[in-house]
C-alpha positions as CSV (number, residue, x, y, z in Angstrom):
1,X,0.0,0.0,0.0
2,X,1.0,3.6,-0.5
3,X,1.2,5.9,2.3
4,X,1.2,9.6,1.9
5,X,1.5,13.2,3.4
6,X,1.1,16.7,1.9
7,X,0.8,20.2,3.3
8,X,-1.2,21.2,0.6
9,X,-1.3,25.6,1.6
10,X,-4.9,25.2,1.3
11,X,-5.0,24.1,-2.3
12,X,-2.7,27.3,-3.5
13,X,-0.2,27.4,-5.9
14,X,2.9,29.7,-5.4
15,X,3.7,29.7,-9.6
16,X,0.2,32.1,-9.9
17,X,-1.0,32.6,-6.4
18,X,-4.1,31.0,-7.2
19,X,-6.1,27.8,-5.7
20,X,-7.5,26.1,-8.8
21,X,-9.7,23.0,-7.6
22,X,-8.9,21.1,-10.5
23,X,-5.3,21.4,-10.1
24,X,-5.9,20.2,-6.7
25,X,-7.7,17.1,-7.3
26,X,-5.0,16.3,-10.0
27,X,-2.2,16.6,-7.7
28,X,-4.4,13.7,-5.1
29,X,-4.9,11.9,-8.0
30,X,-1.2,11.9,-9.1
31,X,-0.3,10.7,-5.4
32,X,-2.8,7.7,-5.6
33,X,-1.9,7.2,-2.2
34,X,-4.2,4.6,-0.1
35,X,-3.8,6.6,3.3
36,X,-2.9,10.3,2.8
37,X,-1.9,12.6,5.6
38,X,-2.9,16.9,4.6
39,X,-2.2,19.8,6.3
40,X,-3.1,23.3,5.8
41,X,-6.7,22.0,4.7
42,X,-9.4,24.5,4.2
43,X,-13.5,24.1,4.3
44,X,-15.5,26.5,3.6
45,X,-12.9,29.4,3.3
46,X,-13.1,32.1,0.1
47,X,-9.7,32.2,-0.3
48,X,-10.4,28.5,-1.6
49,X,-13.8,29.1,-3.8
50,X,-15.8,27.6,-0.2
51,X,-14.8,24.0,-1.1
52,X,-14.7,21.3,1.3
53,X,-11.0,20.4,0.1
54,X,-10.9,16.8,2.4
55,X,-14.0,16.1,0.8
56,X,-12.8,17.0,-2.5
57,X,-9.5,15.1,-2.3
58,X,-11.1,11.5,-0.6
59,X,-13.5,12.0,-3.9
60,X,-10.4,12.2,-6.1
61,X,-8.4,9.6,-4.6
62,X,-11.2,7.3,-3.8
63,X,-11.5,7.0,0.0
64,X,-14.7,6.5,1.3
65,X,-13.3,7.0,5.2
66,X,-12.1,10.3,6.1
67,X,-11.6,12.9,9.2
68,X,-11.4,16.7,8.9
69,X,-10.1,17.7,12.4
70,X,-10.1,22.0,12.9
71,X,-7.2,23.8,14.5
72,X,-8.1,27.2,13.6
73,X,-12.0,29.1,13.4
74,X,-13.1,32.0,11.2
75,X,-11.1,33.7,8.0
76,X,-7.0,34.2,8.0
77,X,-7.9,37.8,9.0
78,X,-10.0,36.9,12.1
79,X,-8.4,33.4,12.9
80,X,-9.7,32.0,16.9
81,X,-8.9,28.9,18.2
82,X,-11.5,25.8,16.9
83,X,-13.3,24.2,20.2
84,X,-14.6,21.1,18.2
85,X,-18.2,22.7,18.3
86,X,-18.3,24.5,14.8
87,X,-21.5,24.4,12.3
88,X,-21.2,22.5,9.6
89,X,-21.0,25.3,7.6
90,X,-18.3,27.2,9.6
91,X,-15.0,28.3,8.1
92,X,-12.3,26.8,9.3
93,X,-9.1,25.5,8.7
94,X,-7.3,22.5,10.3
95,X,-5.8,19.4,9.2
96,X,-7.0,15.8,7.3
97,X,-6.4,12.1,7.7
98,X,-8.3,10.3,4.1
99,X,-7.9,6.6,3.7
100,X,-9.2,4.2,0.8
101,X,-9.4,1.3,3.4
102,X,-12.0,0.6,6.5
103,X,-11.6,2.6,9.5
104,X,-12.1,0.5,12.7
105,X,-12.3,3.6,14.8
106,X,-11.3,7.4,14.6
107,X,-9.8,9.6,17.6
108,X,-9.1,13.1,17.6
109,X,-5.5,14.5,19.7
110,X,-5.1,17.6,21.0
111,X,-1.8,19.0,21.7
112,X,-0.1,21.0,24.1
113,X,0.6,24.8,22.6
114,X,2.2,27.8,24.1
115,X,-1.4,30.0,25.8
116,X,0.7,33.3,24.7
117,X,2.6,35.1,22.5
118,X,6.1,33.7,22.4
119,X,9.6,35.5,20.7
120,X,10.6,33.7,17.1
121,X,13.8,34.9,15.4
122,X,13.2,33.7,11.5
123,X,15.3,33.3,8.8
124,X,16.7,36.8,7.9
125,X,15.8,38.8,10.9
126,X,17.7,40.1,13.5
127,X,15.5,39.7,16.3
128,X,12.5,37.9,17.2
129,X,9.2,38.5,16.5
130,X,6.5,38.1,18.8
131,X,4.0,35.7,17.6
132,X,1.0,33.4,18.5
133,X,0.5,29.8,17.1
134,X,-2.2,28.4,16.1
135,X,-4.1,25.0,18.1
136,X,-2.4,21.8,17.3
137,X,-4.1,18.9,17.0
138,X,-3.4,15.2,15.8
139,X,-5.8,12.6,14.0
140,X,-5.5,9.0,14.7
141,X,-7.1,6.0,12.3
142,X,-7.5,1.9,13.7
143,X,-7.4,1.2,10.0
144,X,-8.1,-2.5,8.6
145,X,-6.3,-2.9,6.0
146,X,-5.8,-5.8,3.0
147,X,-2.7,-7.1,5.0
148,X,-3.8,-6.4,8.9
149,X,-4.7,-3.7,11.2
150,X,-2.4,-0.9,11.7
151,X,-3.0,2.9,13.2
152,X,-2.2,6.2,11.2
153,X,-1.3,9.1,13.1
154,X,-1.5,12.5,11.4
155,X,-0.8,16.0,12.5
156,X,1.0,19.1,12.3
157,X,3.4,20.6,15.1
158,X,3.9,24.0,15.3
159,X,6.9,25.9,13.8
160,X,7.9,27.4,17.2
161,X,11.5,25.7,18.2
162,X,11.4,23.5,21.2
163,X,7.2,23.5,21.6
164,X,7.4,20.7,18.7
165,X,10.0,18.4,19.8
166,X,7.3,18.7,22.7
167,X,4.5,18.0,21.1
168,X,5.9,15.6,19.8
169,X,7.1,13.8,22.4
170,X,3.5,14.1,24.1
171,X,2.1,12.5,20.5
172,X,4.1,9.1,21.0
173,X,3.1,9.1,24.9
174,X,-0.5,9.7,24.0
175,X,-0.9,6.8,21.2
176,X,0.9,4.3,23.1
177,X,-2.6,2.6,23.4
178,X,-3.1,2.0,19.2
179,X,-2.5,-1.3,17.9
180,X,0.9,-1.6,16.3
181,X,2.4,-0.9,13.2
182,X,1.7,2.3,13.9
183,X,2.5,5.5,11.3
184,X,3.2,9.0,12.2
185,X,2.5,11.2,9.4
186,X,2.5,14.9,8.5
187,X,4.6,18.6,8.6
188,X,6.5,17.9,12.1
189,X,7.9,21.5,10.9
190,X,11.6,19.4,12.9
191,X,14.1,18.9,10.1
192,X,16.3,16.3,9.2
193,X,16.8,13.0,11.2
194,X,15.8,14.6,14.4
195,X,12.1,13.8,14.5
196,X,13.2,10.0,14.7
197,X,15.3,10.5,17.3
198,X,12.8,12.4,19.6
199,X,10.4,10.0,19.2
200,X,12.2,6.8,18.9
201,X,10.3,5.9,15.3
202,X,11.7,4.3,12.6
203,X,12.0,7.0,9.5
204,X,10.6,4.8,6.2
205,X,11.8,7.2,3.5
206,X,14.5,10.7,3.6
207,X,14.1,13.4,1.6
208,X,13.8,16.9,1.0
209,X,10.3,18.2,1.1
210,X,11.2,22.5,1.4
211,X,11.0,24.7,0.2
212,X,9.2,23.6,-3.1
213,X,11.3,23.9,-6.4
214,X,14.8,23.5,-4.6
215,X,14.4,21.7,-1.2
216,X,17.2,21.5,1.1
217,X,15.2,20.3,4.1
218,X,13.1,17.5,5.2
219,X,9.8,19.1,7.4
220,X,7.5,16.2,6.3
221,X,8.4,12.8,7.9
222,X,7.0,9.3,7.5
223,X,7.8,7.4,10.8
224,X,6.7,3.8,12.1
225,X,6.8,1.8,15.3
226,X,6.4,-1.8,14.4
227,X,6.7,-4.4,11.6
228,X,6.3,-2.4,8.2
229,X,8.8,-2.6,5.5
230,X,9.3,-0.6,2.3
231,X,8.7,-2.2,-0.6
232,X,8.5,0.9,-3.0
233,X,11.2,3.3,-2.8
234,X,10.5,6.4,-0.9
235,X,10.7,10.0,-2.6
236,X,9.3,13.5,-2.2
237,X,6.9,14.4,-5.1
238,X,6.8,18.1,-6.7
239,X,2.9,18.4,-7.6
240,X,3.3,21.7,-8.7
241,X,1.0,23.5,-5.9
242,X,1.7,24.6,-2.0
243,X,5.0,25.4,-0.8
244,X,5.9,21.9,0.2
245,X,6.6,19.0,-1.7
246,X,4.5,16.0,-1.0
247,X,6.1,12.6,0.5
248,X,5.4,9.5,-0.1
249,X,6.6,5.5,0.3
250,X,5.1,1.9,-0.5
251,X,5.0,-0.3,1.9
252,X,3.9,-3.8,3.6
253,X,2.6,-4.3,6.9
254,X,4.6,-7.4,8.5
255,X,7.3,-9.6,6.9
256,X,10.5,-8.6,5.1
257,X,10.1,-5.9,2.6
258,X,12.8,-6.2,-0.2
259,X,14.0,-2.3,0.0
260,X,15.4,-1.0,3.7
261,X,14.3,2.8,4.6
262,X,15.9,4.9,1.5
263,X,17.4,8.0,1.1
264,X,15.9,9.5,-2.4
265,X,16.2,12.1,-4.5
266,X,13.1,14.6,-5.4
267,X,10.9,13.5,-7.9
268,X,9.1,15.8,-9.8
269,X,5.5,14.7,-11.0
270,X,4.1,15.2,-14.4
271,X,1.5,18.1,-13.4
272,X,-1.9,16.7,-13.6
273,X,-4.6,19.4,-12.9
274,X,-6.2,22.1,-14.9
């Protein structure tokens, strides 16, 4: 099976600054991933024509089971914290776990985040800025699949240094309970081989995924506790939209695999959308 994880920026692409839907569902088509990881996911949000872009993308790749989780409330200009009570029809913003195969059961992870604003010195700056992060959340999948059980974990940790190696660490502490394999998916926003080593996962596949069109770091990470080996060589995927490249890795659930955890080059995918 083919695991996957994109932050998708909401659907946007940086080439014209626009979300085009179609261009969207190509690039989940072009993944064909059986369990697929998103973050940055939008629903009913102008900036992204109102769509429902985890129900677009589970119609595109063909995955009947699927879990929107919301991490922020409102429109980027007037962004509050999601409480888990918004309307159907609510704008939001949060993060998506899509899979093709039967889900035995769904649960929902909230992590911990700083309560106030917090200094960040970025790239190119001087001195730190002063800025509040949004909630972080986590969604976790029992999923039955062709060769067993196994759980997916997916999520996005915050960009704030030393609040997600902690987050982290309080994911693999909170999902000790889930059947085993288990998969940790998603924008850790913790480069390189350090999100193995804070969590004590095995990494499946290494390779840029950022900045886009020349990456030189790995934020998106595939990690698994348990008996899962790689049986299709693991590689980031340029689809042509967001700001990340997407990752992605075949793999079997129990046995020998016949490729160990590979370090790849990026692949660039033939653009598929309108």
């Amino acid at each position: 099976m083919r695991i996957a994880t994109f932050n998708i920026l909401h659907g946007r692409s940086l080439a014209d600054g626009r979300v085009d839907l179609d261009r969207f569902t190509g690039a989940v088509r072009e993944l064909d991933a059986d369990i697929l990881a998103m973050q940055e996911v939008d629903r009913d949000q102008p900036r992204s024509h109102g769509a429902d872009l985890t129900a677009m993308a589970a119609a595109a790749m063909g995955a009947p089971e699927h879990r929107f989780a919301a991490t922020m409330h409102g429109t980027p200009d007037l962004w509050t914290a999601a409480t888990g009570d918004e309307q159907p029809e609510a704008s939001v913003y949060g993060i998506a776990l899509l899979s093709r195969f039967p889900v035995d059961h769904w649960k929902v992870l909230t992590l911990p985040s700083p309560q106030q604003r917090v200094p960040v010195l970025f790239p190119g700056r001087r001195h730190p800025v002063q800025v509040q992060d949004e909630r972080r959340t986590a969604v976790a999948a029992v999923i039955e699949s062709p060769e067993g059980t196994l759980s997916v974990v997916a999520t996005h940790l915050t960009f704030i240094p030393g609040w997600n190696v902690a987050q982290l660490r309080h994911l693999v502490r909170a999902t000790r309970d889930l059947p085993r394999p288990l998969l940790l998916l998603g924008d850790l926003n913790i480069a390189g081989g350090r999100p193995a080593r804070v969590s004590g996962l095995r990494p499946l596949v290494s390779a840029p995924t950022f900045p886009l069109e020349r990456p030189d770091r790995q934020l998106d990470h595939i990690l698994v506790d348990g008996e899962v080996s790689v049986v299709e060589r693991g590689e980031s995927v340029n689809l042509e939209m967001s700001d990340h490249r997407a990752l992605r890795v075949g793999i079997s659930v129990g046995g020998a695999g016949s490729l160990e955890r590979t370090t790849a080059e990026p692949a660039r995918a033939p653009h598929a959308g309108a």
